[in-house]
C-alpha positions in Angstrom: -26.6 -61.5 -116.5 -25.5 -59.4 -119.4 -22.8 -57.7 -117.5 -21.3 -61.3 -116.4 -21.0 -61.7 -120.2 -19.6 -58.6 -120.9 -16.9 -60.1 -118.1 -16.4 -62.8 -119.4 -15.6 -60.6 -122.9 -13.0 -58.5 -121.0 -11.5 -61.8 -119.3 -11.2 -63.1 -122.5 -9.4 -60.2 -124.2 -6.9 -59.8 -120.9 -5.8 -63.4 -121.3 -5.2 -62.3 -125.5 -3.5 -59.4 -124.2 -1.0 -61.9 -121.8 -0.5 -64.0 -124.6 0.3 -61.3 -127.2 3.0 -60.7 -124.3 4.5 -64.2 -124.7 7.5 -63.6 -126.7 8.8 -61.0 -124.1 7.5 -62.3 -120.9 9.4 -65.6 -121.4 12.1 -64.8 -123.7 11.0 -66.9 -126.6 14.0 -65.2 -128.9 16.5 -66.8 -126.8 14.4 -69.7 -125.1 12.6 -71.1 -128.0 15.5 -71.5 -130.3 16.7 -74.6 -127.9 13.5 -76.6 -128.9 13.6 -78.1 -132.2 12.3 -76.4 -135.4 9.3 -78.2 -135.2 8.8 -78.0 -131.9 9.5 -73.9 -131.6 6.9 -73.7 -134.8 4.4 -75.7 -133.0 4.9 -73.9 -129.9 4.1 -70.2 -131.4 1.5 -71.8 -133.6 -0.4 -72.7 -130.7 0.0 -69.7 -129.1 -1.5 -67.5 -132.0 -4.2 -69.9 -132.5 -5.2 -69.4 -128.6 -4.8 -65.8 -128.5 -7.5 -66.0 -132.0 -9.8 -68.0 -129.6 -9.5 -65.9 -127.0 -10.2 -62.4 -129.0 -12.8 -65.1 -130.8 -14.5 -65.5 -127.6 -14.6 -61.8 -126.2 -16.0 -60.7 -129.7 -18.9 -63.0 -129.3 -19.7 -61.9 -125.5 -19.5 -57.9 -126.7 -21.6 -58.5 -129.9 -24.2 -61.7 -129.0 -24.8 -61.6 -125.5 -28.6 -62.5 -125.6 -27.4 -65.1 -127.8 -24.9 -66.7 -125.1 -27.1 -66.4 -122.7 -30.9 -67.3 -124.4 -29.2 -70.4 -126.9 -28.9 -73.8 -126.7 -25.8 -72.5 -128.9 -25.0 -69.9 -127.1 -25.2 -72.3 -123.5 -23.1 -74.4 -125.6 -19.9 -71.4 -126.1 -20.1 -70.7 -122.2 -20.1 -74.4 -121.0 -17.6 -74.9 -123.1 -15.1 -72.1 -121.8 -16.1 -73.3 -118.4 -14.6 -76.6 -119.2 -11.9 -74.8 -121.0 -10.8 -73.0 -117.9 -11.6 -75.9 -115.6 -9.6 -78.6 -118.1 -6.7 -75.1 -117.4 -6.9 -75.4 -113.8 -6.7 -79.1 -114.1 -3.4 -78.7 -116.4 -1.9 -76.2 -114.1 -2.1 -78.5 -110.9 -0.6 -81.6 -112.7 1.8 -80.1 -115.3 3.5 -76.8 -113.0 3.5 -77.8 -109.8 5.9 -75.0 -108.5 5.7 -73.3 -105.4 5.6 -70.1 -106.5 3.3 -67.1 -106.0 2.4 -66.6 -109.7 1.9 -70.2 -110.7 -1.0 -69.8 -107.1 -2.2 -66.9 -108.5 -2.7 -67.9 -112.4 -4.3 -71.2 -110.7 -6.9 -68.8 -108.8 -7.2 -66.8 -112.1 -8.4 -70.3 -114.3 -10.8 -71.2 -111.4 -12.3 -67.7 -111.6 -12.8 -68.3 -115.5 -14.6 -71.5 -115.0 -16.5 -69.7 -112.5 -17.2 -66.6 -114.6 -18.4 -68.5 -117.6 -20.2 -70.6 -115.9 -21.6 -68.0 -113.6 -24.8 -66.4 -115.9 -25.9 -70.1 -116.9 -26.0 -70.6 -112.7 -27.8 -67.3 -112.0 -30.5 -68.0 -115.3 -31.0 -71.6 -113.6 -32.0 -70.4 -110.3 -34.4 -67.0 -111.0 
């Protein structure tokens, strides 16, 4: 169960990674400056605050993995990012509902993070 975890750790830190890549991935230079000031402020500001959650998260599965997975606290974190990556999923089918390869294959990447987090509180139930 440790090693699901440790997973979930490097999960967390690819999806920081992806969203360090923001700016250049989607042209924000050029693409953000039609959205309003507020709007372009609020747009990175969420973005850096995720990527903080994100590097957050894969900190606390390298450092305290007993703790996520022996808790009520630590239960707590995982069920949480569960439901964070199931409310993802969720967001993703309503709110970009291209037809296009990466949109399926990010959708199959948030349904493998509820899945992973989720996973070691499954496992602990049933041994």
């Amino acid at each position: 169960m440790y090693t699901l975890v440790l997973v979930c750790g490097v999960y967390s830190l690819a999806f920081a990674g992806f969203h360090l890549l923001f700016w250049k991935l989607f042209n924000w230079k050029t693409e953000l400056k039609k959205l309003s000031f507020a709007n372009r402020g609020i747009l990175q500001i969420l973005n850096l605050r995720i990527i903080y959650i994100f590097f957050l998260i894969a900190f606390l599965c390298f450092a305290y993995p007993d703790e996520l997975l022996n808790t009520r606290l630590g239960k707590a974190v995982m069920i949480g990012m569960s439901l964070f990556w199931l409310g993802r999923l969720i967001e993703q089918l309503v709110l970009l509902r291209a037809k296009h390869v990466v949109i399926h294959i990010l959708t199959a990447v948030f349904a493998m993070g509820a899945i992973l987090f989720a996973s070691p509180l499954i496992v602990a139930c049933c041994l």
